[in-house]
MDAnalysis code that builds the backbone (N, CA, C; Angstrom):
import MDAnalysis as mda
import numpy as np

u = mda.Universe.empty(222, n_residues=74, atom_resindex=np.repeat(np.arange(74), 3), trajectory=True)
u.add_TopologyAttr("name", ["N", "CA", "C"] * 74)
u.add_TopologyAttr("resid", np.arange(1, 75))
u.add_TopologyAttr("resname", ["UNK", "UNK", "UNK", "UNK", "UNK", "UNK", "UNK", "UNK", "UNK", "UNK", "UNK", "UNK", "UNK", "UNK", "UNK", "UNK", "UNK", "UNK", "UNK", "UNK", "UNK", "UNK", "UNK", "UNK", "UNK", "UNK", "UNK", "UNK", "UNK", "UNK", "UNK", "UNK", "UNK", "UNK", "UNK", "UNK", "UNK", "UNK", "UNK", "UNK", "UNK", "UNK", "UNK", "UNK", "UNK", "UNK", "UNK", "UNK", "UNK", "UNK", "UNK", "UNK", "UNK", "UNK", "UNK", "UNK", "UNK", "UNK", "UNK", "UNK", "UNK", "UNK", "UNK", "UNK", "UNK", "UNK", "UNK", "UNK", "UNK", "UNK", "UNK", "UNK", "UNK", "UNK"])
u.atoms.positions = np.array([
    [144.342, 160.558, 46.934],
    [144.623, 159.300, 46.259],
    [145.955, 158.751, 46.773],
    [145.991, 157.781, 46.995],
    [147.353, 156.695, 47.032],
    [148.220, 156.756, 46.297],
    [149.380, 156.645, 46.803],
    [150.773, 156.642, 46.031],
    [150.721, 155.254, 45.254],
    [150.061, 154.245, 46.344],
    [150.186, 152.837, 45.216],
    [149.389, 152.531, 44.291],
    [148.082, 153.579, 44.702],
    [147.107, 152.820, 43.729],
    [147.491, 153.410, 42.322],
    [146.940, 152.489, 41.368],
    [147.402, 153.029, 40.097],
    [145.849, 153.385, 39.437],
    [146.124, 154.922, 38.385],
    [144.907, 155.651, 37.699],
    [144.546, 154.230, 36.523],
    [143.362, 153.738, 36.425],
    [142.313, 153.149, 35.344],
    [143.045, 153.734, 33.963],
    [143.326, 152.630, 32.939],
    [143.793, 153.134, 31.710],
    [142.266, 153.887, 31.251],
    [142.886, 154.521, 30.112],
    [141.935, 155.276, 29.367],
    [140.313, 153.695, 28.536],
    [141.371, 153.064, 27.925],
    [140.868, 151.568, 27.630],
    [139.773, 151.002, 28.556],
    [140.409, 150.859, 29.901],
    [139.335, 150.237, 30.863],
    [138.177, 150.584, 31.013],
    [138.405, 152.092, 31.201],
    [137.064, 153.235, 31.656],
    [136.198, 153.067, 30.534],
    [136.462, 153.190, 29.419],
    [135.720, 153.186, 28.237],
    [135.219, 151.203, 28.234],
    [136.140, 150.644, 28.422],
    [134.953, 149.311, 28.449],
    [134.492, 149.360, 29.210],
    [134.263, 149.304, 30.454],
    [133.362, 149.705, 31.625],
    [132.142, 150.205, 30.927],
    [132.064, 151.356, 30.791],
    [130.661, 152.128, 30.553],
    [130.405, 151.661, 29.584],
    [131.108, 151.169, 28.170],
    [130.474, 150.853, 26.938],
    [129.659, 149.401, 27.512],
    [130.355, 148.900, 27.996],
    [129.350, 146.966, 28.496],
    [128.411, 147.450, 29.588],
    [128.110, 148.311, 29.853],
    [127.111, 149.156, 30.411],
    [125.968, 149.919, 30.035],
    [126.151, 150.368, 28.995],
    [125.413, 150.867, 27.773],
    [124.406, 149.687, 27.281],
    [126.084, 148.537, 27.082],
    [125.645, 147.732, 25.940],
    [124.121, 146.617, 26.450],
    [125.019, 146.216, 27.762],
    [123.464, 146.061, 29.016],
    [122.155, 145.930, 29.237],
    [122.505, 147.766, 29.388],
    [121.288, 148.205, 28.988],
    [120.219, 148.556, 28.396],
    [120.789, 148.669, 26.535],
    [120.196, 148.238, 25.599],
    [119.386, 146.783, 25.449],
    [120.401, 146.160, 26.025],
    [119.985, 144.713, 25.649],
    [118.593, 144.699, 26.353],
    [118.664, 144.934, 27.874],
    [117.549, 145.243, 28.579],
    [116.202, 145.318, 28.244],
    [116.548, 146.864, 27.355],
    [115.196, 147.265, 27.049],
    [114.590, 146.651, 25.904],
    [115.837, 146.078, 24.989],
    [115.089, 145.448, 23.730],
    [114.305, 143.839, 24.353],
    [115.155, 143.434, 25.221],
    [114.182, 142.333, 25.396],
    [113.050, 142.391, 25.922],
    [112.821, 143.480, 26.862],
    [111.147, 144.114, 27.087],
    [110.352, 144.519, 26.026],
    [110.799, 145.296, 25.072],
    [110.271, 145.380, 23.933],
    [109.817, 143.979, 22.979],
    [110.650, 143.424, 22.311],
    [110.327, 142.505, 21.564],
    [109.453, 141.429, 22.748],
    [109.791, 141.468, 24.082],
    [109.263, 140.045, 24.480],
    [107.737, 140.492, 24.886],
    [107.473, 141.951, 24.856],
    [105.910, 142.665, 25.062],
    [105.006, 142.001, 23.592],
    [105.857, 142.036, 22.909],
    [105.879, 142.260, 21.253],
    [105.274, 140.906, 20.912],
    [105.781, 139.875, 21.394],
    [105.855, 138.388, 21.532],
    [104.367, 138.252, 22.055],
    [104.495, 138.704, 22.972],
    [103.351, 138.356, 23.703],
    [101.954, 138.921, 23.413],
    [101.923, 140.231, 23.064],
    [100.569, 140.818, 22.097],
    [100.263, 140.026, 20.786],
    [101.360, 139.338, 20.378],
    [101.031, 138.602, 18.976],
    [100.082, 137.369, 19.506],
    [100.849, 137.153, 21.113],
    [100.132, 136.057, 21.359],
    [98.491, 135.751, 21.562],
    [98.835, 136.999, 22.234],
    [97.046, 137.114, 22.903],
    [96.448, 137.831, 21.786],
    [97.083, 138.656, 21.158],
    [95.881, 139.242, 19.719],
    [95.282, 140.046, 20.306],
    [95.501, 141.128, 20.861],
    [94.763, 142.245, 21.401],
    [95.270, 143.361, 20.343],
    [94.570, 144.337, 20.058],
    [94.252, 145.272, 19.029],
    [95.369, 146.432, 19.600],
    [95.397, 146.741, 20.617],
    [96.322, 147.627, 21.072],
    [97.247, 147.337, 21.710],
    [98.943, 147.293, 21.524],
    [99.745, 146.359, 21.985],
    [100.168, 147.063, 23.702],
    [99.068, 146.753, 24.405],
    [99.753, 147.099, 25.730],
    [100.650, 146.325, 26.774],
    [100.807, 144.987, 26.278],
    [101.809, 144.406, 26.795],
    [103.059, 145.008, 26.143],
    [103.454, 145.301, 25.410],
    [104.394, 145.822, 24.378],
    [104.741, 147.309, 25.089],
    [103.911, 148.043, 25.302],
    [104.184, 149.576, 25.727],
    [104.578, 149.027, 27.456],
    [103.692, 148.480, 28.023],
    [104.120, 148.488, 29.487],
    [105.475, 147.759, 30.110],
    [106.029, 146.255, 29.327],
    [107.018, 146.229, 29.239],
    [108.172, 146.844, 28.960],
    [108.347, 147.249, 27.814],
    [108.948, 148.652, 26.892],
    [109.061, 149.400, 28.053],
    [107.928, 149.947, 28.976],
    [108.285, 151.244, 30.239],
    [109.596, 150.232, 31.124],
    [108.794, 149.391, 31.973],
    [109.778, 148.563, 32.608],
    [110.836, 148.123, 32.438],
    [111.042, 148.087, 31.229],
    [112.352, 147.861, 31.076],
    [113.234, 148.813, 31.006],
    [112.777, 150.009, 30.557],
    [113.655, 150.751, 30.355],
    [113.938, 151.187, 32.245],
    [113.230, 151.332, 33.345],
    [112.819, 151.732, 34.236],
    [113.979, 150.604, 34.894],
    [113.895, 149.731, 34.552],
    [114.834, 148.541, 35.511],
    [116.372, 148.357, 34.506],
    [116.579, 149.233, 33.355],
    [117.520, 149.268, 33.081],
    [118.688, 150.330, 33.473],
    [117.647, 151.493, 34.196],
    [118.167, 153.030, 34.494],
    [118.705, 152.588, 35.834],
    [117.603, 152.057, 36.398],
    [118.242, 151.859, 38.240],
    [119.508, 150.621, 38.034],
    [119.367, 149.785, 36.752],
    [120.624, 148.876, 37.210],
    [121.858, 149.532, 36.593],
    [121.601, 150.716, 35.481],
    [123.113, 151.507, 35.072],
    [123.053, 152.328, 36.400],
    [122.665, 152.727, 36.836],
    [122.786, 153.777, 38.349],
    [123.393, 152.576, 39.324],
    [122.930, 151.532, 39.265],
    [123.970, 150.976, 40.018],
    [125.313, 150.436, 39.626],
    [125.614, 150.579, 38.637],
    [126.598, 150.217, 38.146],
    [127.712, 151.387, 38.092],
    [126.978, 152.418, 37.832],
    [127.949, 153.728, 37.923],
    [128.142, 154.247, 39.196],
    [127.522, 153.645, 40.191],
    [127.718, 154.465, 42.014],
    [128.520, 153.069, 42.620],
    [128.366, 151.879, 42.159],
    [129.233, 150.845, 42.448],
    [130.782, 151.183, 42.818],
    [130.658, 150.835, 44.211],
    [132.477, 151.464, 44.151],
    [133.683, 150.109, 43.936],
    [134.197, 150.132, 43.409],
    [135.265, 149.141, 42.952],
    [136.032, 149.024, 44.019],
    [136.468, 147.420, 44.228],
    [137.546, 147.619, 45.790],
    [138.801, 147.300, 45.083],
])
């Protein structure tokens, strides 16, 4: 490590990953409810827009926290 660079407060690191988290929650709930939305729409008996979204999202929320945590900061 560098003499100039300076260590990330304790503060930073923790907002970092928490708006990362927070993200990614958001993510998956909007796959969820918007699957949710949409089975109400069409009226199908078994909500598989609801489950297959719900997967995807969670699936496109993992690879975008993985990129967020291998992201190197300049």
């Amino acid at each position: 490590m560098d003499k100039n660079q300076k260590k990330d407060s304790p503060l930073k690191f923790y907002a970092k990953y928490s708006s990362l988290a927070f993200q990614m929650i958001v993510i998956i709930l909007a796959g969820a409810f918007g699957g949710r939305e949409l089975d109400k729409l069409i009226e199908w008996e078994f909500p598989v827009l609801t489950v297959v979204l719900t997967i995807l999202a969670v699936v496109g929320a993992t690879i975008y926290g993985m990129r967020g945590l291998f992201r190197q900061d300049k």
